[in-house]
C-alpha positions, 0 to 999 in steps of 0.5 A, spaced: 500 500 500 502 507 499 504 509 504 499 515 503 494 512 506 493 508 514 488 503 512 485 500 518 485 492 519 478 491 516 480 495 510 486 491 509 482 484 510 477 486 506 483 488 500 485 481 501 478 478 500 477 482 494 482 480 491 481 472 493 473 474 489 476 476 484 480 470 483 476 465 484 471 469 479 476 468 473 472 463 468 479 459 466 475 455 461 476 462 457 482 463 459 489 463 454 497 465 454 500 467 448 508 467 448 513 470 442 520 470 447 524 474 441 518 479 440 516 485 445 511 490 444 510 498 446 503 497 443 496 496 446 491 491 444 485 491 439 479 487 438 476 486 432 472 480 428 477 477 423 476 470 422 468 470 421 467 466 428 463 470 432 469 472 437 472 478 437 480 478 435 487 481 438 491 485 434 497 488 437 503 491 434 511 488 436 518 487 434 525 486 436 531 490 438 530 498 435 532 497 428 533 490 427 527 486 422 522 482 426 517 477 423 512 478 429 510 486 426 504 486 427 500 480 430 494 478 430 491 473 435 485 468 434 481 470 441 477 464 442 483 460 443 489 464 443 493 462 436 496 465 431 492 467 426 497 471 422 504 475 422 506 481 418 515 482 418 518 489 420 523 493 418 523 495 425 518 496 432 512 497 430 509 502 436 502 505 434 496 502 436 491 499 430 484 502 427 480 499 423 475 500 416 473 495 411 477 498 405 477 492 400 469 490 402 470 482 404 466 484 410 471 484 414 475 490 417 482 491 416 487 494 420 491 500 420 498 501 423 504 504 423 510 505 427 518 506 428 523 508 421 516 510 417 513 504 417 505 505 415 500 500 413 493 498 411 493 490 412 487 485 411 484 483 415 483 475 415 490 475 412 494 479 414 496 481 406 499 489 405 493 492 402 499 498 401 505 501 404 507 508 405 514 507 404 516 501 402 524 498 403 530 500 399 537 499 398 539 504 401 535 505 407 539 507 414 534 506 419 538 509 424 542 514 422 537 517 416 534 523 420 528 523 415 526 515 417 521 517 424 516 514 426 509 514 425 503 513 433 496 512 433 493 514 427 485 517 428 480 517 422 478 524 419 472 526 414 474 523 407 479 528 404 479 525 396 473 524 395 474 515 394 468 515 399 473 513 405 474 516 411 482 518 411 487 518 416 490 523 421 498 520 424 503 524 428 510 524 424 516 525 428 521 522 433 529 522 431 530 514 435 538 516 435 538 522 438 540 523 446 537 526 451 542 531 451 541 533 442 536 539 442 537 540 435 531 534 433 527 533 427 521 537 425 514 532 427 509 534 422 502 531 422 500 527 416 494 525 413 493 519 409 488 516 404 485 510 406 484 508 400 492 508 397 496 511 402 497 517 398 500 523 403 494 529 402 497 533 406 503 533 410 505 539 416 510 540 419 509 543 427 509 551 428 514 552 433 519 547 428 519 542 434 519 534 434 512 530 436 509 523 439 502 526 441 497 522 437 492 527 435 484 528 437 479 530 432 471 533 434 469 539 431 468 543 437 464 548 434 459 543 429 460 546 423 463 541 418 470 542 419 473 538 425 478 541 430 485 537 431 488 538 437 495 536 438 501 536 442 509 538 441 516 536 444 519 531 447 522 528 454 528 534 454 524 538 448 520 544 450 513 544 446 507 545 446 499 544 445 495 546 439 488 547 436 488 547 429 482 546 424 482 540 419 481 545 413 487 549 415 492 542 416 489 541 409 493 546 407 499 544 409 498 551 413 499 550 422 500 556 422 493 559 424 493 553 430 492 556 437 497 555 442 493 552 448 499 551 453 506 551 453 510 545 455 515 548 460 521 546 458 518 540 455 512 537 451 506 534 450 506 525 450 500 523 451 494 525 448 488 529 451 482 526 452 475 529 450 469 529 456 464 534 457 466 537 464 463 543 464 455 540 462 454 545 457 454 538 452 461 541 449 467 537 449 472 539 454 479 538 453 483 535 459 491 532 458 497 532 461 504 535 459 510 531 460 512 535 466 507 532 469 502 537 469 494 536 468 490 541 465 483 542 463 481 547 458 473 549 455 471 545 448 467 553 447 473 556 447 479 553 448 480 557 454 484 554 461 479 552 467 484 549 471 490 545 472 495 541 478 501 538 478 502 533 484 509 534 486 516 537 482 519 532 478 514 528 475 513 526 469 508 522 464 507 519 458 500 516 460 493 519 458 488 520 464 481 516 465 475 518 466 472 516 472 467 520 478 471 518 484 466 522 489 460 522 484 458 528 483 456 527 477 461 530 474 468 526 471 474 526 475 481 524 472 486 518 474 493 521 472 499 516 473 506 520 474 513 518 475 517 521 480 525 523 477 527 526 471 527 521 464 530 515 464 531 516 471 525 514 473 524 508 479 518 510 482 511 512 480 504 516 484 496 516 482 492 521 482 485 522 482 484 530 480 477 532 481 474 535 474 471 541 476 476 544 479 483 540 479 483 538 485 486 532 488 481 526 491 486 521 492 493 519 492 498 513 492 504 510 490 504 504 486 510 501 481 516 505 477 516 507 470 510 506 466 507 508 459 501 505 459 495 508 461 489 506 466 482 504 464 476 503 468 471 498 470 466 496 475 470 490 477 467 489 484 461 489 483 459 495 488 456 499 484 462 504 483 467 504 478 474 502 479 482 504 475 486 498 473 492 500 472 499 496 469 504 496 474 512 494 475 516 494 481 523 491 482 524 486 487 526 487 495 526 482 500 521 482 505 518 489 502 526 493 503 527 498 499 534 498 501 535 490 500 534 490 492 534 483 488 539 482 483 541 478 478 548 479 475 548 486 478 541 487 474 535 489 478 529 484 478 523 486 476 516 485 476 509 486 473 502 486 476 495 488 474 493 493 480 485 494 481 484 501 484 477 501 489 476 508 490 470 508 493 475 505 499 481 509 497 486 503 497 487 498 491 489 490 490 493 485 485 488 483 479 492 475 478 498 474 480 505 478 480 510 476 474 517 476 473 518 481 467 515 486 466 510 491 462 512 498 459 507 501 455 501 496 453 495 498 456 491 493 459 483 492 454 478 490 457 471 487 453 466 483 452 471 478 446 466 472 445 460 476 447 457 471 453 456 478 457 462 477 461 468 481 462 475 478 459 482 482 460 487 482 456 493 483 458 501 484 456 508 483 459 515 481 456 517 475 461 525 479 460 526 480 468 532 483 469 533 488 463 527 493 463 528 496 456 529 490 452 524 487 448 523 480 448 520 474 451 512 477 449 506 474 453 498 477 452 493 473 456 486 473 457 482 471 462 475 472 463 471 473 469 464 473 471 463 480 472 456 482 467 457 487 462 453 492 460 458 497 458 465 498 458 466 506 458 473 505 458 476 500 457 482 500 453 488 506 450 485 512 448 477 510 449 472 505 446 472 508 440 480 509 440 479 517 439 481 519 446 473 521 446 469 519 452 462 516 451 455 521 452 452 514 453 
């Protein structure tokens, strides 16, 4: 437990009680494990029907080592039993997380994806076969040194832009993987957008203040006129940026220039995306995000105005986005925010936060894990009527819970990987099945309803690597299901149900 809180021994009792239940609620006649030891993912789990038998199916992107090939780029896996339904070889990590659209008409949705060295494609669904590919292999191609090979993130959908009769794509363009903490002198991101029918570049802009990205962007037209505004994020770890509001029609031409300058990083950018909820129920969508220094903020969907912001500690940085979740049930959304205390890449311990939505505000605070990219997702988990957080944690080992007593292998820190489930009602959180040795960097956990028998299934990832905490290898993706009723899952997975950062009115 964090040592925020003093829990009582009832308190303390029953987290263990709720932690039993929720084993022994775990149907395993659905469970499965699916294991690639040379393949790690920084990646979250999609689901979507592939294979035509009524349960949906995973699609998660991989890789090896930075700048070494894999033949596990993509991954699609069969959801009833866990098999491999199909692979698609890389050049080199593949870091997005997928969307889907029936392109090719066979009935069946078709992924999109993208990640490190300019890789981008639309694949079949049921094969796997590369429908097209934005920039192909060629001779001389260096992924490591050629400063015009970044990478592509999440991609989101925007209004067809070619007139093909096709939603196109909207993805962030930046990233310089070679370049050292201490380089400021990056490449220029750029917002693309891309035709889904070809793959063809419609529009290709680079950020005003000349600076690299790796925010996924947000689409939603604010103003309800035809013309989406894209809220998107710039800088880095040790680059300053900032976040910016433009319309579509303006990045259409090619012309940032004309985007609103919403916030300035203070010293660093913006990482993780915004998410997009009404808090102001005036049934606008407002914009809350977090900046990699660490600091919340929410502005007004009616006019980009601030409405307030919080920052738990100095020295805290994130890379996650914040879930909704009414933790005082007012009525009004509240923000789980997960924060690493330290300064990148030197990052050994991590604080939640829940920050109430009307004002900012902190309702609860804990301490759980160390570095963390992936986000938390919310689900009534013990059944009580209020919803919960689960969050993917890593520790390094101690023995008999002693900081200072580290466990070491060769002069390497252990490490270890665990699913918390953050019962808020009660302010304290337990372990979702047991602790792994590995551990989990950036795969949000998904949580759905695959086969459609209205229970909940939770699928989650972890590299099995204990010792070495950035290499990526020895990838695991388990389900488990658990007699919890689904009626609806509001958040459930990286970046919302829809996988555009917007929060469902319904």
């Amino acid at each position: 437990m964090g040592k925020y809180k003093k829990l009582l021994i009832p308190i303390i009792f029953g987290v263990f009680l709720v932690s039993g239940m929720i084993y022994k609620l775990f149907n395993h006649n659905d469970h499965w494990k699916f294991s690639i030891p040379p393949v790690g993912t920084y990646s979250s789990c999609r689901a979507v029907e592939l294979n035509g038998d009524g349960v949906l199916d995973i699609v998660i992107g991989g890789g090896g080592l930075e700048n070494e090939t894999s033949e596990y780029g993509v991954i699609a896996i069969n959801g009833k039993d866990g098999s491999l339904l199909w692979k698609v070889e890389s050049r080199n990590q593949v870091v997005a997380s997928a969307i889907f659209s029936d392109i090719d008409a066979d009935g069946i949705d078709d992924i999109f994806i993208g990640g490190r060295s300019a890789q981008f494609w639309a694949l079949n669904g049921k094969t796997g076969q590369i429908i097209w590919e934005y920039l192909p292999d060629y001779p001389s191609m260096d992924m490591e040194n050629d400063s015009t090979l970044l990478s592509f993130f999440n991609p989101q959908w925007v209004p067809d832009q070619d007139a093909d009769g096709l939603k196109d794509i909207l993805v962030a363009f930046g990233g310089f993987v070679k370049a050292p903490p201490e380089q400021t002198d990056r490449p220029v991101g750029s917002l693309m957008i891309l035709s889904a029918g070809s793959g063809n570049p419609l529009a290709n802009a680079m950020m005003p203040d000349k600076k690299e990205t790796y925010s996924t962007p947000v689409v939603h037209d604010f103003d309800n006129n035809g013309d989406p505004t894209v809220i998107y994020g710039s800088g880095g770890e040790t680059i300053n940026g900032g976040l910016y509001a433009v319309e579509l029609s303006d990045l259409m031409k090619e012309n940032l220039g004309n985007s609103k300058k919403l916030a300035n990083g203070e010293g660093k950018g913006f990482m993780a995306p915004p998410v997009l909820v009404d808090i102001t129920e005036d049934k606008v969508l407002d914009i809350v995000i977090t900046s990699f220094n660490g600091t919340t903020m929410a502005f007004n969907g009616q006019d980009f105005e601030l409405l307030w912001e919080h920052r738990p500690r100095e020295k805290v940085e994130t890379y996650t986005c914040a879930a909704p979740v009414d933790m005082n049930n007012d009525g009004t959304l509240d923000f789980f925010a997960t924060y690493g205390i330290g300064i990148w890449p030197n990052i050994e311990k991590s604080i939640q936060v829940v920050l109430d939505g009307k004002n900012g505000k902190e309702l609860f605070l804990d301490d759980m894990g160390v570095l963390q990219y992936s986000s938390p997702v919310v689900f009534d988990f013990n059944a009580d009527g209020h919803m919960d957080v689960m969050l993917s944690t890593n520790y390094i080992a101690s023995l008999s819970g002693n900081p200072e007593n580290i466990v070491t292998i060769e002069g390497q820190k252990r490490h270890f990987t665990e699913n918390r489930v953050f019962d808020l009602a009660n302010k304290t959180n337990y372990r979702f099945g047991k602790s792994e040795r590995g551990k989990n960097l950036s795969s949000t956990p998904l949580l759905a309803d695959l086969d459609g028998d209205g229970k909940l299934d939770v699928i989650v990832c972890r590299m099995s690597n204990s010792t070495d905490f950035f290499t990526e290898k020895g990838l695991i993706i388990e389900r488990f299901e658990i007699d919890r009723s689904v009626k609806s899952i509001k958040w459930g997975s990286y970046m919302g149900p829809s996988h555009d950062g917007i929060y469902p009115v319904n």
